[in-house]
Wavefront OBJ file of the C-alpha trace (Angstrom):
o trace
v 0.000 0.000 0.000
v 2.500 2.175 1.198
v 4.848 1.387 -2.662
v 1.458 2.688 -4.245
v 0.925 5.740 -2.105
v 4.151 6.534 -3.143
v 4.179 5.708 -6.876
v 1.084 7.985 -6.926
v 3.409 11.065 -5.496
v 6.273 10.258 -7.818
v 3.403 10.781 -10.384
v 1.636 14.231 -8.824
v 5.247 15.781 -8.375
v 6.059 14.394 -11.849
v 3.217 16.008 -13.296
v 3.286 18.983 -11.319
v 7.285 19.693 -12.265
v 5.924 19.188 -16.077
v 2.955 21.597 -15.550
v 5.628 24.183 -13.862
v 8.066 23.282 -16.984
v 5.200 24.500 -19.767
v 3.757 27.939 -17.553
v 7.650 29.143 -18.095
v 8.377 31.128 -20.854
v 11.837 29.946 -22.576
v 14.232 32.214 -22.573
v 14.522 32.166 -26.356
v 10.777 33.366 -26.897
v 12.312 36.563 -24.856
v 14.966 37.241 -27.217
v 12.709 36.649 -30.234
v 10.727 39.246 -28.563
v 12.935 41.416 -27.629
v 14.575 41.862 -31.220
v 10.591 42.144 -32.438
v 10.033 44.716 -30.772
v 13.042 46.911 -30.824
v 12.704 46.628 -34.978
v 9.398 47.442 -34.411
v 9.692 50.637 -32.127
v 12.781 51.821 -34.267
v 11.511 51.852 -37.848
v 7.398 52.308 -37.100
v 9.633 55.461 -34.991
v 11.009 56.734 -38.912
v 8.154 56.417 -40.412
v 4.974 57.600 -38.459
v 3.123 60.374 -39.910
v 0.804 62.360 -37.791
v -1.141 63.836 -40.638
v -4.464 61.931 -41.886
v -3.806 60.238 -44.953
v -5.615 61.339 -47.959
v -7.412 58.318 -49.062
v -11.248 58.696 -47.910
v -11.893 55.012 -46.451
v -9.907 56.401 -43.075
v -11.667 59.842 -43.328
v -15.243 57.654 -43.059
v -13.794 55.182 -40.223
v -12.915 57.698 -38.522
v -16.098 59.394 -38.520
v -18.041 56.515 -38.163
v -15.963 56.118 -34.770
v -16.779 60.026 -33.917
v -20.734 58.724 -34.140
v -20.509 55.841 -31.674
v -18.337 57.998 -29.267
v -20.529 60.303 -29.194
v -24.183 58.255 -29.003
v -25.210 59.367 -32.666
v -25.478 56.224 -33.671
v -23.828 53.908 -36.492
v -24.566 56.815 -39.212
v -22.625 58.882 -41.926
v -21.963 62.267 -40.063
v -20.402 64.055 -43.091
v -23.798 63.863 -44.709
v -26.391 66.637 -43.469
v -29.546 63.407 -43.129
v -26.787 61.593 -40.781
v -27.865 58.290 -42.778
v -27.358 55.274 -41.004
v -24.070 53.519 -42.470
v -24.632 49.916 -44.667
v -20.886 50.032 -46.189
v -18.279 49.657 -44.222
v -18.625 47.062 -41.248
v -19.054 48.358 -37.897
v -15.768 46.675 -36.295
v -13.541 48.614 -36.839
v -15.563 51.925 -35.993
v -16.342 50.528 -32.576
v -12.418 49.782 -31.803
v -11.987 53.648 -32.669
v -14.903 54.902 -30.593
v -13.176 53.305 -27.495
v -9.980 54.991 -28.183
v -11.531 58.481 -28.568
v -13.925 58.084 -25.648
v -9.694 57.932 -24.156
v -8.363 60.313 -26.208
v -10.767 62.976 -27.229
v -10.224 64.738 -30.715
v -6.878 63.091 -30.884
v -6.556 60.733 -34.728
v -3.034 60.579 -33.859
v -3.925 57.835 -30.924
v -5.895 55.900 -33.222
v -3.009 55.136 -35.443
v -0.299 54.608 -32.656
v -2.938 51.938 -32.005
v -2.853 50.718 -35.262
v 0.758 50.945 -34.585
v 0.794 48.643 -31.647
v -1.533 46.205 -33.086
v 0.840 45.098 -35.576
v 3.232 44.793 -33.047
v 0.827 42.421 -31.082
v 0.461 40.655 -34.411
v 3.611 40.257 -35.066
v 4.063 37.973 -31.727
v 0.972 36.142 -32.528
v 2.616 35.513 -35.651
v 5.526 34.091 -34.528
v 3.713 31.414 -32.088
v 1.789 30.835 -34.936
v 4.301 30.153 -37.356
v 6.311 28.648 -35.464
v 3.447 25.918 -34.785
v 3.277 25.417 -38.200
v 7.223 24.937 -38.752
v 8.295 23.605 -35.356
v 11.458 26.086 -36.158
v 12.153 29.377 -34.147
v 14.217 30.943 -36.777
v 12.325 30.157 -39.763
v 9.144 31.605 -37.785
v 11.263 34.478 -37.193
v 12.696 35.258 -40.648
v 9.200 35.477 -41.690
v 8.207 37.880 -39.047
v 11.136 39.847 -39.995
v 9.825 40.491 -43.336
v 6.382 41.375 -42.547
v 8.214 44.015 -39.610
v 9.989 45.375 -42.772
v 7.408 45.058 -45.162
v 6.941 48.736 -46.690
v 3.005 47.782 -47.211
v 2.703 46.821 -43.378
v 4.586 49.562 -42.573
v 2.292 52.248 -44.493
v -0.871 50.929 -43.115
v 0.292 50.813 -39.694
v 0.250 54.463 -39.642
v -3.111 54.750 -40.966
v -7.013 54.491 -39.717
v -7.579 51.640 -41.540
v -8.751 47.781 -40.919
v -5.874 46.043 -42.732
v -3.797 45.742 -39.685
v -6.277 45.347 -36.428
v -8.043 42.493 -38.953
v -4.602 40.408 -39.173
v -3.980 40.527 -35.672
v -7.727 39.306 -34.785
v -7.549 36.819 -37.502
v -4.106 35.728 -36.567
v -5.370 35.205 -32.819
v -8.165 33.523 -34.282
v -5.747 30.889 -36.073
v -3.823 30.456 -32.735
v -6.470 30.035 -30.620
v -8.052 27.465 -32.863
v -4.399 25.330 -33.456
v -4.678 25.629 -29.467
v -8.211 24.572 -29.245
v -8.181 20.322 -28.539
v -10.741 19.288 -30.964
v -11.020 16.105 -29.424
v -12.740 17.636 -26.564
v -16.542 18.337 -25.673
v -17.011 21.729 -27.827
v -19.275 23.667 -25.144
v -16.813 22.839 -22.302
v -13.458 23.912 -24.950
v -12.456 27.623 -23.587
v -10.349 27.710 -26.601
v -13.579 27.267 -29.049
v -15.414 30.202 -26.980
v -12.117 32.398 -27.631
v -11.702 31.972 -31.235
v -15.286 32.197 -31.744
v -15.602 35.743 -30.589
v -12.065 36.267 -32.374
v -13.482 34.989 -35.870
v -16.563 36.816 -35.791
v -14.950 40.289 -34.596
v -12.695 39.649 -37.768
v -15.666 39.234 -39.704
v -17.282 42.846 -38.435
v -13.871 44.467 -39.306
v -13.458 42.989 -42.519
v -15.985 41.468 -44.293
v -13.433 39.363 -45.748
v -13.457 37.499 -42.611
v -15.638 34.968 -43.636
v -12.705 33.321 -45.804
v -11.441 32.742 -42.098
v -14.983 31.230 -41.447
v -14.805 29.387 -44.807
v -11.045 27.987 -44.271
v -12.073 26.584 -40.465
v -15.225 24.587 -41.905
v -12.865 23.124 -44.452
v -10.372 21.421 -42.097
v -12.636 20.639 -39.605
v -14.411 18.912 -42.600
v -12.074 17.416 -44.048
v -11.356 15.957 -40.307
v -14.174 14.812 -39.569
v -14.666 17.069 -36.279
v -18.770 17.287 -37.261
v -19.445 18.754 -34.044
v -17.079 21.703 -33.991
v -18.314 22.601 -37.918
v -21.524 22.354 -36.669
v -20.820 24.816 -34.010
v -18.361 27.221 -35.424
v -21.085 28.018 -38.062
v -24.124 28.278 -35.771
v -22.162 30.485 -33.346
v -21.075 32.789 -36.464
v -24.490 32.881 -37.757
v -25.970 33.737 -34.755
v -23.538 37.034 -34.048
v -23.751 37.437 -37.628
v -26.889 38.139 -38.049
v -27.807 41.079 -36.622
v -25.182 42.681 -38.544
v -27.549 40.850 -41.685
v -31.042 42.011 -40.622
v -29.764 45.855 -40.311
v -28.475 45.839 -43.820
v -31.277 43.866 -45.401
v -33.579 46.727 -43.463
v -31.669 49.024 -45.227
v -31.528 48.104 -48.869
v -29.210 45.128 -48.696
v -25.559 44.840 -47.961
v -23.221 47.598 -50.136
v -20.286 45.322 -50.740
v -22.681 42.267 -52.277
v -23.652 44.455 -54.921
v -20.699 45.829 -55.895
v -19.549 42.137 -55.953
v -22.465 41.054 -58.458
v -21.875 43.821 -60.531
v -19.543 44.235 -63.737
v -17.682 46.990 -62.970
v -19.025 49.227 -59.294
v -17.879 52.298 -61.078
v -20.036 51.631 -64.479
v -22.907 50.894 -62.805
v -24.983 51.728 -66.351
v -22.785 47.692 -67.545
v -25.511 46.446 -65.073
v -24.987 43.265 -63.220
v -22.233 40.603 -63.977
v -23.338 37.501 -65.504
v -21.284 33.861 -65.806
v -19.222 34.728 -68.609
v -18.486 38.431 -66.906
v -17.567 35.862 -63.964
v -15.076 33.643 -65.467
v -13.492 36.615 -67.235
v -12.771 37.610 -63.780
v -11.767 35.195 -62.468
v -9.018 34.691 -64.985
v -7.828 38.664 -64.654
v -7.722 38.226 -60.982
v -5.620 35.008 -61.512
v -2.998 36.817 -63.885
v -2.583 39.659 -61.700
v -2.197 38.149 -58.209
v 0.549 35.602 -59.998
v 2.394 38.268 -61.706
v 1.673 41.563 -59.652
v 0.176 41.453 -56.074
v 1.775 38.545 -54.875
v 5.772 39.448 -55.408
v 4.804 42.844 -54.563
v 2.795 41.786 -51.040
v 5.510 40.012 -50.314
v 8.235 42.182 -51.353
v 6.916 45.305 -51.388
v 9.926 47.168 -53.192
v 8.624 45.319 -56.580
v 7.232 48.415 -59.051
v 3.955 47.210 -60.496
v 2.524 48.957 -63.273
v -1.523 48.097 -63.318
v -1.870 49.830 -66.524
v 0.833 47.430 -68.277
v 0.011 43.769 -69.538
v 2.220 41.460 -67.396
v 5.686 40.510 -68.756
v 7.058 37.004 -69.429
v 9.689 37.976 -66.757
v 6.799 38.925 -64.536
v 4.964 34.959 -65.049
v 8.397 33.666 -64.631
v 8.584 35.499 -61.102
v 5.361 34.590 -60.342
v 5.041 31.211 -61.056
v 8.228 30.311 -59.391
v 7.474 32.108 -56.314
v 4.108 30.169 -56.282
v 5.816 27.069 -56.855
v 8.210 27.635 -54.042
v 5.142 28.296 -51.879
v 3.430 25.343 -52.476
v 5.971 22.898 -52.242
v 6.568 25.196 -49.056
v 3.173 24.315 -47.411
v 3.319 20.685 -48.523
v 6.880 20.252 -45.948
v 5.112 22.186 -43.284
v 5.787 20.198 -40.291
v 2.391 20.915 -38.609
v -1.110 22.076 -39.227
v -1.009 22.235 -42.890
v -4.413 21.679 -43.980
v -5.466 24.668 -41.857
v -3.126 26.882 -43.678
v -4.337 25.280 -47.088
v -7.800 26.048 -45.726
v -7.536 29.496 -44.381
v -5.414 30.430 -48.005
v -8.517 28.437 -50.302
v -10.754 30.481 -48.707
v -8.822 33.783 -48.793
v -8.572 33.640 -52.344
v -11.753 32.174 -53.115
v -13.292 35.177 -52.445
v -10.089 37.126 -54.374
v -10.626 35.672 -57.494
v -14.512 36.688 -57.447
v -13.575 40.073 -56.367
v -14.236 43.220 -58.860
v -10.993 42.914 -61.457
v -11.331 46.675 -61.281
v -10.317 46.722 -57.592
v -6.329 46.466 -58.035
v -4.190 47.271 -55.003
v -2.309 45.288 -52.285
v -5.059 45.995 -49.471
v -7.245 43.050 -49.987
v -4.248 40.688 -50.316
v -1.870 42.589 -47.562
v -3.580 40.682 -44.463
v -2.663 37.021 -45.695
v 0.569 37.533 -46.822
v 2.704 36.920 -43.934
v 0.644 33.554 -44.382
v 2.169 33.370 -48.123
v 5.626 34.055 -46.975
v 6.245 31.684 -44.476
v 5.108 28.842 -47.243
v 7.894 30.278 -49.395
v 10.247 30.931 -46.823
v 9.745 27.220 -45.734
v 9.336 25.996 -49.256
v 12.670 27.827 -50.002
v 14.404 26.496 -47.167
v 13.665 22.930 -48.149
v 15.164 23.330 -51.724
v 18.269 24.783 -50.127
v 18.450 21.760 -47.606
v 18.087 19.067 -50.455
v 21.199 18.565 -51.178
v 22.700 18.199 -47.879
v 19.936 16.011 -47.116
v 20.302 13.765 -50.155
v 24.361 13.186 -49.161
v 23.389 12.578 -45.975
v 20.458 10.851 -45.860
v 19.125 13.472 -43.508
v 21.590 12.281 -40.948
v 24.805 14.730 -40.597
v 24.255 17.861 -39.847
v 23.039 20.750 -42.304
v 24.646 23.822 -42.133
v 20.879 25.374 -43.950
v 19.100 23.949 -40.778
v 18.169 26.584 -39.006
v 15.800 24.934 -35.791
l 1 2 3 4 5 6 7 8 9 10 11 12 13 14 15 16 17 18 19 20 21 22 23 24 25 26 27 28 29 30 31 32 33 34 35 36 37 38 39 40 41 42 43 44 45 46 47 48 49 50 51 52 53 54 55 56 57 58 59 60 61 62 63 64 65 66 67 68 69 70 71 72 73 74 75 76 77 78 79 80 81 82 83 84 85 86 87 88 89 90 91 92 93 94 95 96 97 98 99 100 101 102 103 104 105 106 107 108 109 110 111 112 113 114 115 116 117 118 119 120 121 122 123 124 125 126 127 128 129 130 131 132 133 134 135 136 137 138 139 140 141 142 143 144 145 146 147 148 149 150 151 152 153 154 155 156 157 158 159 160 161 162 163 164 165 166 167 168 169 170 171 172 173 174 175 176 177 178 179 180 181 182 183 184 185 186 187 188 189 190 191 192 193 194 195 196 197 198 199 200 201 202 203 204 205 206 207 208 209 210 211 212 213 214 215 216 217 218 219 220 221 222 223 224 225 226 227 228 229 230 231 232 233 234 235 236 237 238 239 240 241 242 243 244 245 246 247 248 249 250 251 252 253 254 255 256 257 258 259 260 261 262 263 264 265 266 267 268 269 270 271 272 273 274 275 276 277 278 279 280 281 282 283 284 285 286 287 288 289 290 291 292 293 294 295 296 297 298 299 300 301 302 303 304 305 306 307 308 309 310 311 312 313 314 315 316 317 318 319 320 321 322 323 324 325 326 327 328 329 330 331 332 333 334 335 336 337 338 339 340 341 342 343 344 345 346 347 348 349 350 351 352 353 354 355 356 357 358 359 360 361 362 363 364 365 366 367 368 369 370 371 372 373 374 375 376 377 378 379 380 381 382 383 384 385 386 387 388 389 390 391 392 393 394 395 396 397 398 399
């Protein structure tokens, strides 16, 4: 009795030195973070602007946020009817109406926000990434070139949703790869989190619902019924409120646009199948050969105007090819990624060909770079690994 009693303590103290092991944070994660955030406070320190930017979308968010601050309502104030808004969702404008209810009359505060959620995404990033990878320094270099991507950079400054939507729908991919699907869903904690995550990415963007689209896939194509069943019902549910107001008001701003040929012709009327697949196949060109290299990299030039170049389909195709043989070595968690990115560009493809520009794409590529970062890595290492039979030591291994 007393060899039992004691094989159970060996087994508590075990348990409890492995539970006191995980709660520690390893002193690598604090250098990682350290060097994040020093990059990040010295170049977002070079290139803050104070001034608004010129474009109108953070003009309107900001207003918007003015109207909830101040109990108007969710309603245009720059027009003299204060119409209630049906364009942009209300997300976004309700993050900003906190911070001035803080800072009265101050815009700058609202973009050092903006500023320090891309910091906080940049941390989720790395967790996440490195999840996917199992490799601290590959999660890293990726981080690294969203920190110095000129795009990231730009918006960062600005009052607009690019950046507070990657950092919710960042968390929401962490907090899913951290929710146990083999568990009860209504006692998960995890499922509750990215729940409210998903859906508050869905209210700032309304291209959230690729995030809603790429979760049903895996869990799908896993067989979790259960959670599928209840990721969708919970979305629907805080959804649709956000549904009833904008069918009360004429129906939902960015559906029509989508359904129609061209949103700034409206006289070409609405876009049948043929104006569809037509689309689809400009979108496809110009993500391959433009938006893509220059998400990534944003120093690329890209001409809109111009028909794309054979050098620009060499680019482009290789650096897709990289990408997915990239995802396809991930150590971890691929389908999700494959999921999430289906679903992200599902939606692309059907989007307006008129509607050129980085913004739509900016949010997933950190997501595109680390499956060409990885993808690149693994080309680099075949060699080594073919000599060696993946046993001696690779001077490319960087975990």
């Amino acid at each position: 009795m007393k060899k039992k009693d004691h094989q159970a303590n060996q087994s508590t103290a075990a348990n409890s030195t492995e539970k006191t092991k995980n709660s520690k944070i390893e002193p690598a994660y604090l250098i990682y973070f350290f060097l994040i955030a020093l990059g990040f406070l010295i170049t977002y320190a070079l290139v803050f602007d104070r001034k608004m930017d010129l474009n109108g979308d953070n003009a309107n968010y900001y207003m918007l946020g003015k109207s909830i601050s101040q109990g108007e309502g969710y309603v245009n104030l720059a027009s003299i009817q204060k119409r209630p808004n049906n364009h942009f969702p209300p997300g976004y404008p309700a993050i900003i109406s906190v911070i001035i209810s803080v800072f009265p009359d101050s815009f700058v505060s609202i973009k050092i926000a903006n500023g320090l959620f891309f910091l906080l995404s940049l941390f989720i990033l790395f967790k996440l990434f490195e999840h996917f990878t199992e490799n601290k320094k590959l999660a890293f270099i990726v981080v690294l070139l969203a920190l110095f991507n000129g795009h990231f950079l730009r918006y960062s400054t600005m009052i607009m949703t690019e950046v507070p939507f990657l950092l919710f729908s960042s968390l929401t991919l962490l907090l899913f790869l951290k929710t146990k699907l083999d568990e009860p869903v209504f006692k998960n904690p995890y499922f509750y989190a990215s729940l409210v995550t998903l859906v508050i990415s869905y209210y700032i963007r309304s291209m959230g619902v690729a995030i809603l689209g790429g979760l049903l896939l895996y869990l799908l194509i896993n067989k979790k019924w259960s959670y599928a069943l209840a990721y969708f019902g919970g979305f629907f549910i805080m959804f649709l409120p956000w549904f009833l107001r904008g069918q009360g008001l004429g129906g939902n701003s960015y559906t029509k646009q989508l359904l129609m040929i061209n949103p700034y012709r409206k006289e070409l009327g609405k876009a049948e199948i043929g104006d569809m697949v037509t689309r689809v196949f400009n979108n496809i060109e110009r993500y391959v050969t433009k938006e893509i290299p220059n998400g990534i990299f944003s120093f690329v030039k890209v001409d809109y105007r111009a028909e794309a170049t054979f050098g620009q389909w060499l680019i482009g195709i290789t650096l897709l090819a990289l990408m997915i043989f990239g995802i396809y070595k991930l150590k971890k968690h691929k389908w999700l990624l494959i999921s999430y990115l289906l679903g992200t560009f599902g939606i692309l493809m059907l989007w307006p060909d008129v509607w050129v520009g980085i913004r739509f794409l900016l949010p997933a590529t950190p997501f595109l770079a680390i499956c060409l970062v990885n993808g690149a890595y693994e080309v680099l290492s075949l060699p080594w690994k073919t000599l060696s039979g993946g046993k001696v030591l690779n001077p490319l291994i960087l975990g």
